[in-house]
Wavefront OBJ file of the C-alpha trace (Angstrom):
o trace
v 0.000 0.000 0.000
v 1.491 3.492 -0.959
v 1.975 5.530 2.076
v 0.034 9.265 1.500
v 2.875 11.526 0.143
v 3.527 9.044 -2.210
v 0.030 8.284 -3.257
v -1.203 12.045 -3.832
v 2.416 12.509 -5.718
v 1.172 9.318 -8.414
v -2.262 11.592 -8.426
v -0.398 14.526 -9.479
v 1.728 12.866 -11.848
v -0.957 10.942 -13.491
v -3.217 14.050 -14.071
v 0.032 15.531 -16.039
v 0.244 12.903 -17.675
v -3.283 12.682 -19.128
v -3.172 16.258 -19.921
v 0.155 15.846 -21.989
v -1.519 13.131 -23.931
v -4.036 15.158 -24.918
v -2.151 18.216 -25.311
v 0.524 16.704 -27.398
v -0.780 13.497 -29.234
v -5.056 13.977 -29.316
v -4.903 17.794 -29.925
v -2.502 17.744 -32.760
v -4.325 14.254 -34.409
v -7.266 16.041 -34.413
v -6.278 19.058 -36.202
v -4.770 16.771 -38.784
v -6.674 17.162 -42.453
v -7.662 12.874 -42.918
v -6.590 12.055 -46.671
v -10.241 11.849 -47.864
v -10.898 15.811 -47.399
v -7.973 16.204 -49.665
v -8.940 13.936 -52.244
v -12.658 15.371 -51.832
v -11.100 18.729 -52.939
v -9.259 17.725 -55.694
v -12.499 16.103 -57.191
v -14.402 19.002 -56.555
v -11.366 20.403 -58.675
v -12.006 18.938 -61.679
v -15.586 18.603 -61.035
v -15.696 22.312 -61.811
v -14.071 21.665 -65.180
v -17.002 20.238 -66.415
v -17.569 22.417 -69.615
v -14.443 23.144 -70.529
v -13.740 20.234 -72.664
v -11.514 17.574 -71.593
v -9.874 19.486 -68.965
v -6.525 21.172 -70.742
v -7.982 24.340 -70.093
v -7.262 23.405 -66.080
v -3.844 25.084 -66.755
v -4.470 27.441 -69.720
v -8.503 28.498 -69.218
v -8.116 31.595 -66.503
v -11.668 30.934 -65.826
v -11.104 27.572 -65.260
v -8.394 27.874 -63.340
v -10.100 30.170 -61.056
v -13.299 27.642 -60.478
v -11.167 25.007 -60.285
v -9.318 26.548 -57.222
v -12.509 28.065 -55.523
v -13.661 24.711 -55.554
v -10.983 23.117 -53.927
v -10.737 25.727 -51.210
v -14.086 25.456 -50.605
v -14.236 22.181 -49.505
v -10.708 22.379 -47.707
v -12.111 24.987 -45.786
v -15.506 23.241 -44.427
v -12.932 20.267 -44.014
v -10.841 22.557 -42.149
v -14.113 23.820 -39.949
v -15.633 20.027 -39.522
v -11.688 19.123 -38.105
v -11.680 22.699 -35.664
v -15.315 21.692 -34.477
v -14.181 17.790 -33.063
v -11.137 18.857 -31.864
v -12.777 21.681 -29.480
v -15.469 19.607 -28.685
v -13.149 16.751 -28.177
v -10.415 18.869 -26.097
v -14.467 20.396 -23.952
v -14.941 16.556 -23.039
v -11.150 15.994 -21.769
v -11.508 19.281 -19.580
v -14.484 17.309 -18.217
v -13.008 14.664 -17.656
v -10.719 16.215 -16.095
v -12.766 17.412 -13.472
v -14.071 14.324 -13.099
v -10.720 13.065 -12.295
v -10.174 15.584 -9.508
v -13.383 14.887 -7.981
v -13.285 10.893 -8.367
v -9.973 11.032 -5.920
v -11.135 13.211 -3.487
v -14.129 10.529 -3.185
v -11.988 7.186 -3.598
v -9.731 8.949 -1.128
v -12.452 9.648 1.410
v -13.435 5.634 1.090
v -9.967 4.166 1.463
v -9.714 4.334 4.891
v -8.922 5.191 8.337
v -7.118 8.131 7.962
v -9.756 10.744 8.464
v -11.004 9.268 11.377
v -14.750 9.595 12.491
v -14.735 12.991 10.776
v -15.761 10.836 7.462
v -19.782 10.554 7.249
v -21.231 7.207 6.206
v -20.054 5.648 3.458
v -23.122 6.050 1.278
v -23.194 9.705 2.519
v -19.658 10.185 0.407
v -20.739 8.164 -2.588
v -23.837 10.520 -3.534
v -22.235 13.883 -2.528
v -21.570 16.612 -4.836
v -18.285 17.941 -5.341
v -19.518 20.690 -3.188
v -20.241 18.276 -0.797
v -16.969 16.124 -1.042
v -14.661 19.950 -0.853
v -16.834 20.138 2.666
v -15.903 16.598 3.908
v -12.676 17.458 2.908
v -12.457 20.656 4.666
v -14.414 19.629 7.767
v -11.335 16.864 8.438
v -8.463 19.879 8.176
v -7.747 20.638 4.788
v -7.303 23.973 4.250
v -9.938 25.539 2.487
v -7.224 27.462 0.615
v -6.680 24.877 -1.529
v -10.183 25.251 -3.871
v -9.311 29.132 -4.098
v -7.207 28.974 -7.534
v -8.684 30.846 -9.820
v -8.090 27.866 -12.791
v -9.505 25.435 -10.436
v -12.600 27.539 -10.130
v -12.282 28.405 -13.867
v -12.230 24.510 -14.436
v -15.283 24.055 -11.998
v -17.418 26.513 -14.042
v -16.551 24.940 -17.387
v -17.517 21.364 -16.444
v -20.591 22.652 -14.865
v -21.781 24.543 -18.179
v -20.589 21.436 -20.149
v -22.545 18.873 -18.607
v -25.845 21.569 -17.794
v -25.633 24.033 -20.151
v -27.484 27.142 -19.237
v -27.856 27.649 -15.769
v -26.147 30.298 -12.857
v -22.502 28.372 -13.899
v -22.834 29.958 -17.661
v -24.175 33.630 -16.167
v -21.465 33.509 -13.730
v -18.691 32.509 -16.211
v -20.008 35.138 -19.302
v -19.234 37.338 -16.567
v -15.885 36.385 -15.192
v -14.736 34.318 -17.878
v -16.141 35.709 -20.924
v -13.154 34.576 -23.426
v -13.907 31.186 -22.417
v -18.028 31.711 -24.627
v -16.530 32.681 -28.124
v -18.317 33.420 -31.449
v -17.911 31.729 -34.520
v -15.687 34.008 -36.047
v -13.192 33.667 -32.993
v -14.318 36.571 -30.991
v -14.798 37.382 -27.429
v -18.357 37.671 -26.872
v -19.197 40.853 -25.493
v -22.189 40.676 -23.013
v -24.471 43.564 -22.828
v -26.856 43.850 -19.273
v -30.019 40.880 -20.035
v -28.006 39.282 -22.272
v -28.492 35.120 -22.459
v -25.084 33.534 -23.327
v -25.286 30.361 -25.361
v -23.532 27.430 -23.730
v -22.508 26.061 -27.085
v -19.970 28.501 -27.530
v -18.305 27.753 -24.577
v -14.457 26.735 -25.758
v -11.127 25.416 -24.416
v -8.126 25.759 -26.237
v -4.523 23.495 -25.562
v -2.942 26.482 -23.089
v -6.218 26.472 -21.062
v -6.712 22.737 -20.670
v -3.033 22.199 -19.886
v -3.446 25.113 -16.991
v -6.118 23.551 -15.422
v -4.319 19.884 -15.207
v -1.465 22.366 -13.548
v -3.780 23.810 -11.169
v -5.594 20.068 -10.360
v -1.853 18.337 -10.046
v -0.806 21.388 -7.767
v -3.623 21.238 -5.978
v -2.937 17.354 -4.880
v 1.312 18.454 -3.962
v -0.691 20.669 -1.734
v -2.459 18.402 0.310
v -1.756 18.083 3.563
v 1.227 15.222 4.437
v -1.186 13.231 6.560
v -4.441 13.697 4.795
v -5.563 15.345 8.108
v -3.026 16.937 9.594
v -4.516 16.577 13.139
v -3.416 12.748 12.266
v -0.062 13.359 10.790
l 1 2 3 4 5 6 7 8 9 10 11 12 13 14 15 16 17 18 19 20 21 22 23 24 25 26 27 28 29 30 31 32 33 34 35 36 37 38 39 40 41 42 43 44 45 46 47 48 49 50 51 52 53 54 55 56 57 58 59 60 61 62 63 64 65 66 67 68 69 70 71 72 73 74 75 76 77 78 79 80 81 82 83 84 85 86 87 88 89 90 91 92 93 94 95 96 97 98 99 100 101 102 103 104 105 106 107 108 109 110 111 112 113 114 115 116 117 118 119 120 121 122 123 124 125 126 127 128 129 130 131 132 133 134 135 136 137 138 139 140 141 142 143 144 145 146 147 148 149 150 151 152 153 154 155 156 157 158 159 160 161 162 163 164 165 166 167 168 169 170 171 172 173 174 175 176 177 178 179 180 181 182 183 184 185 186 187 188 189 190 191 192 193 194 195 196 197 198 199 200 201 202 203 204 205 206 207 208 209 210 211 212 213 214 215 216 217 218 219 220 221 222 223 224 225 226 227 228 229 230 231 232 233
């Protein structure tokens, strides 16, 4: 059995590690153009050289030229958009999980055993609390409430929530604290005027974001205290 400082050191170093995989081998995959969209392009190519003969006028017709290269940018470019859109909603679900992550430990830790004493409710009482609720156990047994005050932890908190609820009091309270996390689909911060209603589906994570808030969830395990309640250390 791993004593505690080595056990909330694998916790750390297996959140890093998850976010480097995505960072550096999912992210990157994704944003990959798959050989098909090329070849689509290319027949959409010469499908606008239909009616100019055979197709020698693909490098001496200007015209042709001309629809023959709108064509093939066209469908790059909705190839490039249809990549952009998995990949953010692909890197959304591994900022979820992420969360997820941080709040499964807390609760496997709060079921392993003895260390926290009596202070630990029932055991059913810790399988159906909220993260809320877990932080609380948590806190109740001597960690220091410090710990859930980074402002990419609470960042990260906010995201899941809108993620898995959509609108709600986590999406007004992040258009107003976060608002370059709810972006348009030109790219843009969205700018919200007094009654505005954001829409959860712009919500967005980019690669910097995500790999901040597996920085702030690893950190915040390093932080914990040696003897999971330090009036048992």
């Amino acid at each position: 059995m791993l004593f505690w400082v080595e056990e909330r050191e694998l916790i750390a170093a297996l959140v890093e590690a998850y976010a480097d995989a995505i960072a550096t081998r999912v992210s990157p995959a994704l944003m990959e153009l798959p050989e098909s969209a090329v070849a689509a392009a290319e027949a959409a190519a010469r499908g606008a050289m239909v009616g100019f003969g055979d197709g020698a006028g693909y490098h001496g017709d200007t015209d042709a030229e001309w629809r023959a290269s709108e064509a093939r940018a066209g469908v790059l470019q909705e190839a490039a958009w249809l990549a952009l859109d998995v990949h953010d909603s692909v890197l959304l679900a591994a900022t979820v999980g992420l969360f997820h992550l941080w709040e499964r430990e807390m609760r496997r830790l709060l079921l392993r055993g003895p260390r926290f004493g009596a202070r630990v409710p029932p055991r059913k009482e810790v399988e159906a609390a909220s993260f809320a609720g877990l932080s609380r156990i948590l806190q109740d047994a001597g960690w220091p409430e410090t710990m859930w005050r980074d402002p990419e932890l609470e960042r990260l908190r906010l995201v899941a929530n809108v993620a898995k609820h959509g609108a709600g009091p986590a999406l007004r309270e992040l258009a107003a604290r976060h608002p370059d996390l709810l972006l348009t689909s030109a790219g843009d911060m969205l700018l919200n005027s007094a009654g505005d209603t954001p829409d959860p589906e712009l919500l967005r994570v980019d690669v910097p974001t995500f790999r901040c808030f597996a920085a702030a969830v690893a950190a915040f395990w390093r932080s914990a205290p040696a003897g999971g309640d330090p009036r048992f250390a």
